[in-house]
C-alpha positions as a Python dict, from the first residue, in 0.01 Angstrom:
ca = {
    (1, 'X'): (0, 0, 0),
    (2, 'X'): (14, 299, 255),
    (3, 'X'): (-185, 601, 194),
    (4, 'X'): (97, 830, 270),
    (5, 'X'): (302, 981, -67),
    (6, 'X'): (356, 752, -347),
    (7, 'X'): (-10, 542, -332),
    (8, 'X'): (-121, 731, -646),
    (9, 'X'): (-22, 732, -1007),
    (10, 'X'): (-220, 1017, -1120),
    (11, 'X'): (-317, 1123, -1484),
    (12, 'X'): (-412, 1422, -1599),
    (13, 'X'): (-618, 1477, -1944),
    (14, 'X'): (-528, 1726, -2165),
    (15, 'X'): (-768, 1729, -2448),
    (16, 'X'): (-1054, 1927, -2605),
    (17, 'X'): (-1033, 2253, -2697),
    (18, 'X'): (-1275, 2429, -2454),
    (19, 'X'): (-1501, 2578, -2714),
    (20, 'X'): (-1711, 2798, -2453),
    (21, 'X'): (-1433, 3002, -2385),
    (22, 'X'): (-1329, 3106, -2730),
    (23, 'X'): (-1135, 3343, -2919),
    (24, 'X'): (-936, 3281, -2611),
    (25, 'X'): (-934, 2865, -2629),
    (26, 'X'): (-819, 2758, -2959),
    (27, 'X'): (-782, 2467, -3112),
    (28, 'X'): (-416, 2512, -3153),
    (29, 'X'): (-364, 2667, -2778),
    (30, 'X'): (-669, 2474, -2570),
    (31, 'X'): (-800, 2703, -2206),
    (32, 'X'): (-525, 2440, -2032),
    (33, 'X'): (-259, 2569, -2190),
    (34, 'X'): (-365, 2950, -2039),
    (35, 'X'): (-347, 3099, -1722),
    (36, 'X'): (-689, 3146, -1579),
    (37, 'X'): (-594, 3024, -1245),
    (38, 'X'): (-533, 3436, -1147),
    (39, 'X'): (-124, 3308, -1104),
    (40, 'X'): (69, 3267, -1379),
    (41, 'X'): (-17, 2896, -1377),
    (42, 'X'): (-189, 2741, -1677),
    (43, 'X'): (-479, 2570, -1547),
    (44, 'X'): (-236, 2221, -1658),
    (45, 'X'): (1, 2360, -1412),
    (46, 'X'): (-257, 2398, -1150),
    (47, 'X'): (-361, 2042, -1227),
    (48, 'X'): (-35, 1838, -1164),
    (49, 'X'): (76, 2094, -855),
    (50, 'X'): (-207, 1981, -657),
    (51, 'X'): (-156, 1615, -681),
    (52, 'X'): (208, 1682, -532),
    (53, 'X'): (69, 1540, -157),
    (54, 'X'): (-37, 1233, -331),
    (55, 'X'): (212, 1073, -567),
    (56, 'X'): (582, 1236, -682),
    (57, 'X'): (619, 1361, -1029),
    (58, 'X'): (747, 1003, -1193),
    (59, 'X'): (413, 836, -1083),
    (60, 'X'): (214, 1140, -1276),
    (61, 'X'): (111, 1092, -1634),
    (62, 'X'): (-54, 1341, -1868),
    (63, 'X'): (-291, 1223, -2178),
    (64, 'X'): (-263, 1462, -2446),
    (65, 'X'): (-291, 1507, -2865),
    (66, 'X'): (-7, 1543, -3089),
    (67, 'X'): (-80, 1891, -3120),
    (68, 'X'): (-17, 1994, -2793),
    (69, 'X'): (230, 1703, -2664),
    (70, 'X'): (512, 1978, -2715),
    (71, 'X'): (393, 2266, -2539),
    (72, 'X'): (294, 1983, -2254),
    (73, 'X'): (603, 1867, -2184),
    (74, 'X'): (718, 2218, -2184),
    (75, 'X'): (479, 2353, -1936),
    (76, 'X'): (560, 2062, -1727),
    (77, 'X'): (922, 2015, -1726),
    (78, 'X'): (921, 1871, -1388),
    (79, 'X'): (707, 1540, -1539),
    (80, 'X'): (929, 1297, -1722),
    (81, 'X'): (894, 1302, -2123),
    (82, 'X'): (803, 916, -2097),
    (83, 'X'): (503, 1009, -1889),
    (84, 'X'): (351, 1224, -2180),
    (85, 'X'): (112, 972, -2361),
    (86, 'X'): (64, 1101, -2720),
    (87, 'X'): (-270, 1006, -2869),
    (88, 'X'): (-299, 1021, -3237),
    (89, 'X'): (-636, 1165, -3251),
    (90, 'X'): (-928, 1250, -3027),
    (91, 'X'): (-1076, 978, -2908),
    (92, 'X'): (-1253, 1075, -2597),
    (93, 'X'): (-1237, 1023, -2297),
    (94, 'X'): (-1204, 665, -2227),
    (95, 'X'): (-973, 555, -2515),
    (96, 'X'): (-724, 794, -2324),
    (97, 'X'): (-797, 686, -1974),
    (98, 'X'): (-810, 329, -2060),
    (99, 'X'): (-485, 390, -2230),
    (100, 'X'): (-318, 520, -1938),
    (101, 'X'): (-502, 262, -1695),
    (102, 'X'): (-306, -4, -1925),
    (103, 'X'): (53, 186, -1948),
    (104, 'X'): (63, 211, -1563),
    (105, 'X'): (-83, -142, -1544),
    (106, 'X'): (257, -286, -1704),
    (107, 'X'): (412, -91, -1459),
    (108, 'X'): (268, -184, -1114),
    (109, 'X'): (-19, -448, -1202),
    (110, 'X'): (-253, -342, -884),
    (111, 'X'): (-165, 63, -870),
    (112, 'X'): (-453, 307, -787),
    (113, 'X'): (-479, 543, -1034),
    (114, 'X'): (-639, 894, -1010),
    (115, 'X'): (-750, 1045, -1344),
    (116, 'X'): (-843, 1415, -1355),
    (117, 'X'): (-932, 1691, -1615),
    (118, 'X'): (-679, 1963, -1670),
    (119, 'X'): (-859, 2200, -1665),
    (120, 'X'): (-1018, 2253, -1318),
    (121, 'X'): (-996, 2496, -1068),
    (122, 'X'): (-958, 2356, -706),
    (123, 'X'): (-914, 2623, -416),
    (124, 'X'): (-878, 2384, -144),
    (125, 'X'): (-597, 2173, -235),
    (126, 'X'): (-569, 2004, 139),
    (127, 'X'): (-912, 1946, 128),
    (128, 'X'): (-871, 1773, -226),
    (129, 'X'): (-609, 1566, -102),
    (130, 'X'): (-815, 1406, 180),
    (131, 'X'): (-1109, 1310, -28),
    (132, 'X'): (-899, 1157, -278),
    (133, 'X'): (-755, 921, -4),
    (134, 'X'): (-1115, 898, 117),
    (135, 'X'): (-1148, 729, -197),
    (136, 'X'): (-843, 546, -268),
    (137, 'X'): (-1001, 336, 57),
    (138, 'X'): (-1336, 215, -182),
    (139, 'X'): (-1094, 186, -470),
    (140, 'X'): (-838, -100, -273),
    (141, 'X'): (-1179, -276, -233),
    (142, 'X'): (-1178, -267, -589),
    (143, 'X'): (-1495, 9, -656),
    (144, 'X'): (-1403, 210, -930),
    (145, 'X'): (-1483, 562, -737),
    (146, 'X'): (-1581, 880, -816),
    (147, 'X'): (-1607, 1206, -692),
    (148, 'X'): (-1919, 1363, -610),
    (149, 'X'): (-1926, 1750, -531),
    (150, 'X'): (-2236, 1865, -269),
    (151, 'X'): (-2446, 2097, -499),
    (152, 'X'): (-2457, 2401, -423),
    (153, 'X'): (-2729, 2563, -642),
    (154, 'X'): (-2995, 2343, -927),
    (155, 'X'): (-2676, 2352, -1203),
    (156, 'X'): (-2796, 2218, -1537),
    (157, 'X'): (-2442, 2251, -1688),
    (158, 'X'): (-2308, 1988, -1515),
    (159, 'X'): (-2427, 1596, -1487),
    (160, 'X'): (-2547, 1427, -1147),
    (161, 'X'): (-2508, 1074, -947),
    (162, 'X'): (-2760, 946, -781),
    (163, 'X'): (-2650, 838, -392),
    (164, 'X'): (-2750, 516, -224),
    (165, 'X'): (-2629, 362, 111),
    (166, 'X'): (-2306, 362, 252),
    (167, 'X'): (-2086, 105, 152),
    (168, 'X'): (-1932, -103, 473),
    (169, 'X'): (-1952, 198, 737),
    (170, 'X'): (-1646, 424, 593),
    (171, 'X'): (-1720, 738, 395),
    (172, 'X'): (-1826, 576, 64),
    (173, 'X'): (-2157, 559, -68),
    (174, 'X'): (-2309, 385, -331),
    (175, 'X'): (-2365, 534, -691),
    (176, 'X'): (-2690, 364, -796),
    (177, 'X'): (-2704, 575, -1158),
    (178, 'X'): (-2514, 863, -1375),
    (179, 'X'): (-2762, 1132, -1448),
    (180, 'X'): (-2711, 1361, -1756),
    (181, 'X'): (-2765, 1713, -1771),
    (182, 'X'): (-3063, 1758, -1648),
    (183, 'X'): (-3346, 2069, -1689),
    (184, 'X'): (-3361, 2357, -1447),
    (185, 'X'): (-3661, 2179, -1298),
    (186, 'X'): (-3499, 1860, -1267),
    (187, 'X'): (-3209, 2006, -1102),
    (188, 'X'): (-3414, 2186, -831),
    (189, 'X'): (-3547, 1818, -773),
    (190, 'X'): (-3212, 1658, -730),
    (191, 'X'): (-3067, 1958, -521),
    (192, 'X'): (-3369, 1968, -287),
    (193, 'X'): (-3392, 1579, -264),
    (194, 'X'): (-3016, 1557, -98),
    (195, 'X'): (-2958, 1233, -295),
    (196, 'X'): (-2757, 1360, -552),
    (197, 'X'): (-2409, 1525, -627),
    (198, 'X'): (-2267, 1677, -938),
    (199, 'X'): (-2026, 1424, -1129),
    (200, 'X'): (-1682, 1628, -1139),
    (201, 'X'): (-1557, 1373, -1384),
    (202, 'X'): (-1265, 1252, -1173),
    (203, 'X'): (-1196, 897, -1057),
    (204, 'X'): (-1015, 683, -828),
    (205, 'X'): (-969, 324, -905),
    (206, 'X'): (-720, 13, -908),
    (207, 'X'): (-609, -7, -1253),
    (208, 'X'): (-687, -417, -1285),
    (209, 'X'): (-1044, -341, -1147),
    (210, 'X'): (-1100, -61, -1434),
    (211, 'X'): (-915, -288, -1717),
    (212, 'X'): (-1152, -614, -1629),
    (213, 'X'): (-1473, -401, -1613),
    (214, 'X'): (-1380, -217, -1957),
    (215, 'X'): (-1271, -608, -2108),
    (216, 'X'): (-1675, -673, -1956),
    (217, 'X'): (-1860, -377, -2145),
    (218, 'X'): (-1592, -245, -2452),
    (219, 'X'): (-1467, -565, -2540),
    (220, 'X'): (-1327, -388, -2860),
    (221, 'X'): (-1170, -99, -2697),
    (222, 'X'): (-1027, -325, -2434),
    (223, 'X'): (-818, -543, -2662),
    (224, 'X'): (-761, -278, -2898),
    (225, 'X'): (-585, -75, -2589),
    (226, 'X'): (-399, -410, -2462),
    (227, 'X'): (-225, -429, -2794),
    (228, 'X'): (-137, -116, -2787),
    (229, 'X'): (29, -101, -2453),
    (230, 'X'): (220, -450, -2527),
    (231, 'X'): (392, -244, -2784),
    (232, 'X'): (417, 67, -2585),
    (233, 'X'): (754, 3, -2473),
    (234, 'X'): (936, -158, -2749),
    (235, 'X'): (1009, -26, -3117),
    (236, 'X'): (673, -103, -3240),
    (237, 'X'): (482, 145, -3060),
    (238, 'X'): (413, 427, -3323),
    (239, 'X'): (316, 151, -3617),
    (240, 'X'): (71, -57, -3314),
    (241, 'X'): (-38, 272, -3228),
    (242, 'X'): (-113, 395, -3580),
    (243, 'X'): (-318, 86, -3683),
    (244, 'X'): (-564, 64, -3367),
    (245, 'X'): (-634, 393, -3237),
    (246, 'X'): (-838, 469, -3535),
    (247, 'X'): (-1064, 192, -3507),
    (248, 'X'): (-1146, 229, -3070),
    (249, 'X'): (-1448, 396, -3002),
    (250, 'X'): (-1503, 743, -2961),
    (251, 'X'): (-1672, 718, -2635),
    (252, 'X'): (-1691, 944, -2301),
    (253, 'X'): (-1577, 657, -1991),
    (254, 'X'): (-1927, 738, -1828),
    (255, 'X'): (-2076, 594, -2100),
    (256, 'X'): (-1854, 373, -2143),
    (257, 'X'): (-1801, 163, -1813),
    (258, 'X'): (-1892, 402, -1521),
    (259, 'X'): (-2298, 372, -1615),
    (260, 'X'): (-2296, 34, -1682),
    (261, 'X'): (-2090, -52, -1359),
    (262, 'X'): (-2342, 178, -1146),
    (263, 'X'): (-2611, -73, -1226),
    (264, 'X'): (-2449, -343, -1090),
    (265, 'X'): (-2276, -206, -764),
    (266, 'X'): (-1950, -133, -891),
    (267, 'X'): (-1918, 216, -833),
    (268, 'X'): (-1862, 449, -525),
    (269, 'X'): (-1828, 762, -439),
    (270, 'X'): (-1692, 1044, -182),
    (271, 'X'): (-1885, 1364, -121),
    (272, 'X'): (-1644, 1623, -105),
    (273, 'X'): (-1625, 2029, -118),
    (274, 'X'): (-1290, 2166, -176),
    (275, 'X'): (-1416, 2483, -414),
    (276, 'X'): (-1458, 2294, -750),
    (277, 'X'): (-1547, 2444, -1087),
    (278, 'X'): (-1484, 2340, -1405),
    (279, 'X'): (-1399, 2714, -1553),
    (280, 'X'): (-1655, 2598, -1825),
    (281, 'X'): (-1753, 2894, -1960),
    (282, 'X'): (-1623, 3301, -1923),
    (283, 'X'): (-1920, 3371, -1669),
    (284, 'X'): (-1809, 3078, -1453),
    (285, 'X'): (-1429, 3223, -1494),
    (286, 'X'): (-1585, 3552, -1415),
    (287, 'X'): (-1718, 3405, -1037),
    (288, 'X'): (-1401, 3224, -932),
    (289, 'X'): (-1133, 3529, -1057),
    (290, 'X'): (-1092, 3829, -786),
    (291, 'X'): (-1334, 4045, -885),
    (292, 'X'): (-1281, 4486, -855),
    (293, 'X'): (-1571, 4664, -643),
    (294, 'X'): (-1772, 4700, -928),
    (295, 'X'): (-1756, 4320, -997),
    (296, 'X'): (-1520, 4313, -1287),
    (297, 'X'): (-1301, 4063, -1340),
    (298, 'X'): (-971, 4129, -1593),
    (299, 'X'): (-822, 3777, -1682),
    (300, 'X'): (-507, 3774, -1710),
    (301, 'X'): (-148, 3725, -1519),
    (302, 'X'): (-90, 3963, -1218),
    (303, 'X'): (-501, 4112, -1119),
    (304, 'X'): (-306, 4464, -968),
    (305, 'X'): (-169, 4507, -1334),
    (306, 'X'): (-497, 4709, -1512),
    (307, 'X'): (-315, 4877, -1821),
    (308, 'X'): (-468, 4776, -2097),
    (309, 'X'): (-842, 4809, -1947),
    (310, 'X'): (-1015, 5081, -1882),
    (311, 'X'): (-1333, 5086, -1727),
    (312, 'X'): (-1612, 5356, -1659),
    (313, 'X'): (-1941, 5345, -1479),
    (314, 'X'): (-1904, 4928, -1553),
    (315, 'X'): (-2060, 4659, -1308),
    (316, 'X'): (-2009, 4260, -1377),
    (317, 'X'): (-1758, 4281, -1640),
    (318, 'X'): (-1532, 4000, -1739),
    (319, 'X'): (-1254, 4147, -1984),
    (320, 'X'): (-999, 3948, -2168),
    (321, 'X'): (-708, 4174, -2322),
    (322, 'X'): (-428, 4097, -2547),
    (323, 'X'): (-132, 4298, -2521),
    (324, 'X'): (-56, 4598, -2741),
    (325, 'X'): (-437, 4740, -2766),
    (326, 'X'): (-649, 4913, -2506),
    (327, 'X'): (-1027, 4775, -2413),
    (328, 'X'): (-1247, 5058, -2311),
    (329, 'X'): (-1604, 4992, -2167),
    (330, 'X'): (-1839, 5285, -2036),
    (331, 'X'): (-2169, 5245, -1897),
    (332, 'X'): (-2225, 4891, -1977),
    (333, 'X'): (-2287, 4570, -1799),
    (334, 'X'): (-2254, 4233, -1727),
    (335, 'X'): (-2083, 4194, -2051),
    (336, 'X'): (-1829, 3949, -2163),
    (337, 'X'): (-1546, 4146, -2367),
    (338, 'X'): (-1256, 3915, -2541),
    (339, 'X'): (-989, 4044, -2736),
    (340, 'X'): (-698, 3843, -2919),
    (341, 'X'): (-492, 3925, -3202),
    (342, 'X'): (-755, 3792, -3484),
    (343, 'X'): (-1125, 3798, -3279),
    (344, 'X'): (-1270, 3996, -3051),
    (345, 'X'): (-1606, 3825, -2880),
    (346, 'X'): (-1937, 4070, -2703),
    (347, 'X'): (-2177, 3870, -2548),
    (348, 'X'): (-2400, 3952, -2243),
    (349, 'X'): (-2232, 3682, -1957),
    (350, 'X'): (-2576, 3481, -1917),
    (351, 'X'): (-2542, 3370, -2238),
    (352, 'X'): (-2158, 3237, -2210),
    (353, 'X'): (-2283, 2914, -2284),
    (354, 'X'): (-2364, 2986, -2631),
    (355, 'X'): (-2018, 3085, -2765),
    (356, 'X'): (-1956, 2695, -2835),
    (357, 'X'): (-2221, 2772, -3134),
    (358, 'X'): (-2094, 3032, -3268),
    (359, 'X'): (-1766, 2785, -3294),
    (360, 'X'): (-2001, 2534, -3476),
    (361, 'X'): (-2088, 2825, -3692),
    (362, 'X'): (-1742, 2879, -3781),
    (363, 'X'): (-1713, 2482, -3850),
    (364, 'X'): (-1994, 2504, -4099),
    (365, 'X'): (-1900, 2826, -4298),
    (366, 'X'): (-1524, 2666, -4318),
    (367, 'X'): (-1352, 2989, -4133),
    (368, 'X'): (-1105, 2698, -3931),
    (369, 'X'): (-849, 2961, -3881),
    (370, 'X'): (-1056, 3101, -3618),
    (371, 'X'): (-1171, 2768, -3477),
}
C-alpha cells in the first residue's frame, strides 16, 4: 500500500466530557464540541482537518456517544453519516477503538488505521503528517505504534514510555513499558534520563495486528466487538449492539493491550515534535492561545474582538465570556475567570487541575444540571 493519500483510515474519538475545563465543558456540549483552537474550529474540526494529507474524508471515522452523535455529524458535514459510530454508553477507550478497528476491518481486512483524540491541539500539521507515515512504516511490519512526544519540561499530567533500541535501522524504537503519571520527582528522572517520551495517546497500527493482540489479552471484549461488527451492517445492528456493549469492559486500550504488548515486543514508537498539547486544563489553554502583552488570554472566536472583557492593571489572565454580560478584572492575577449562562468559575491558574473535583463535588451533592 503506498504511503501517499489514501494509506490511512483514521478515527477520531469523541468522548468524555473534559471535566478540567468546566462550566465551559459540559456533559451535554464536551471541550470538542468548542472552539478553543483560537479559529472558529471546534477542536473536532481541528482534529479531522489535519488528517486531510493522509486519508480522504470516506476513509475517516469518528467514535462518539449518542448524546453528541448529532451535533457530530453536524460539525462534520464533510464525513459521511455511515462513518459516525454511535456507542451506546461510555465504555472507554478501547471498546470504541476496538470497535472501529473491527468496522474498518470488514472493510479492507489489512488497512492501517490511525486513532486520535479529538481534542488536541497540533500546530505543526506537516510535521504531524510525516511522523504518522514514520509510523505507518513499523505498523506494515505489524507493531502496533505509538506516538511518543520529546518532553519538554518533568510533566506529571501526562503518562510516559519507556524507549529501547531501534527496531531494524528506520526511525522506530522499541517501547519496552507504559509509565503512568508519574511524581514531579519521577518526571525530572525520566526527562533528564532521555529514555522516555510522553504517551500522546495516539496510535498507528494494521487493524488485523490490533484485533489478534486484543483476541490474545481481552478475550471477552474481542468477541463481544466481533459480534457486534458482523451485525453492523445488516438490520440487526441496534438489537446486537444493545445486548453486548453493556457487558465489554470499561477499560482504557493502554491497559488494555498496549501494556501488555510492550512486554513482549509488540509495540513501537516515533519520536516526534509537531507542538502537541492536550488543552487539558484552562492553564494549558491559557499557554497555547495568543496571549495580550500583559499575558492574558480571552478564549473565544476572533482574539482582535475584546468586547465583553475588560481588563485593568491584569497580568496572566485566562478569561472565558459568554455573550450578553461584561467580565471586569482589576488588579488581579494569574487568575482563571469562566463565565456561562448558569456558572461562573475563579480559580488561581496553578490550580486548573482541580476543577475536575469540584465536578465530583457536584456528582455527590446531586446538582447534575451543572455537571
Amino acid at each position: 500500500m503506498s504511503d501517499e493519500l489514501g494509506g490511512l483510515y483514521g478515527v477520531v474519538l469523541a468522548g468524555g466530557t473534559g471535566t478540567r475545563l468546566w462550566p465551559l465543558s459540559r456533559a451535554g456540549h464536551p471541550k470538542f464540541l468548542h472552539p478553543l483552537t483560537g479559529t472558529d474550529a471546534s477542536l473536532l474540526q481541528a482534529t479531522v482537518d489535519r488528517l486531510d494529507l493522509l486519508a480522504p474524508m470516506d476513509r475517516i471515522f469518528v467514535v462518539t456517544g449518542v448524546a453528541h452523535a448529532a451535533a457530530v455529524s453536524r460539525q462534520l458535514e464533510s464525513i459521511p453519516e455511515a462513518n459516525v459510530l454511535v456507542e451506546p454508553s461510555p465504555r472507554d477507550s478501547c471498546a470504541a477503538i476496538a470497535l472501529a478497528a473491527a468496522v474498518i476491518a470488514r472493510r479492507d481486512p489489512e488497512a492501517i488505521m490511525g486513532s486520535f483524540a479529538s481534542d488536541h491541539l497540533i500546530s505543526d500539521k506537516e510535521g504531524f503528517t510525516e511522523v504518522i507515515r514514520k509510523a505507518m512504516v513499523g505498523a506494515r511490519e505489524g507493531l502496533l505504534m505509538t506516538l511518543g512526544i520529546t518532553p519538554t519540561r518533568p510533566e506529571t499530567g501526562y503518562g510516559y514510555l519507556q524507549c529501547g533500541n531501534a527496531i531494524g535501522d528506520g526511525p522506530v524504537l522499541a517501547v519496552e513499558e507504559f509509565k503512568e503519571k508519574p511524581t514531579y520527582d519521577v518526571a525530572e528522572g525520566y526527562v533528564k534520563s532521555g529514555n522516555y517520551l510522553w504517551n500522546a495517546g495516539m496510535f498507528v497500527w494494521r487493524v488485523d495486528a490490533f484485533l489478534a493482540e486484543l483476541t490474545r489479552q481481552q478475550p471477552q471484549l474481542a468477541s463481544g466487538i466481533s459480534r457486534i461488527a458482523q451485525a453492523w451492517d445488516t438490520g440487526a445492528r441496534e438489537e446486537v449492539l444493545g445486548e453486548v456493549w453493556p457487558t465489554l469492559p470499561r477499560i482504557s486500550v493502554d491497559y488494555a493491550v498496549m501494556e501488555g504488548a510492550a512486554t513482549v515486543g509488540r509495540v513501537g514508537t516515533v519520536t516526534g515534535d509537531f507542538g502537541w498539547n492536550d488543552v487539558g486544563d484552562f492553564h494549558t489553554l491559557g499557554e497555547v492561545l495568543a496571549a495580550d502583552p500583559s499575558g492574558n488570554v480571552i478564549v473565544g472566536h476572533d482574539l482582535e474582538q475584546k468586547s465583553g472583557v475588560l481588563l485593568r492593571e491584569t497580568e496572566g489572565l485566562v478569561v472565558v465570556p459568554t455573550q450578553g454580560r461584561l467580565i471586569a478584572a482589576m488588579g488581579v492575577r494569574d487568575l482563571v475567570i469562566v463565565d456561562t449562562p448558569d456558572a461562573v468559575l475563579v480559580i488561581p491558574r496553578e490550580r486548573a487541575q482541580e476543577v475536575k473535583s469540584l465536578v465530583d463535588e457536584l456528582k455527590e451533592l446531586g446538582q447534575h444540571g451543572y455537571v
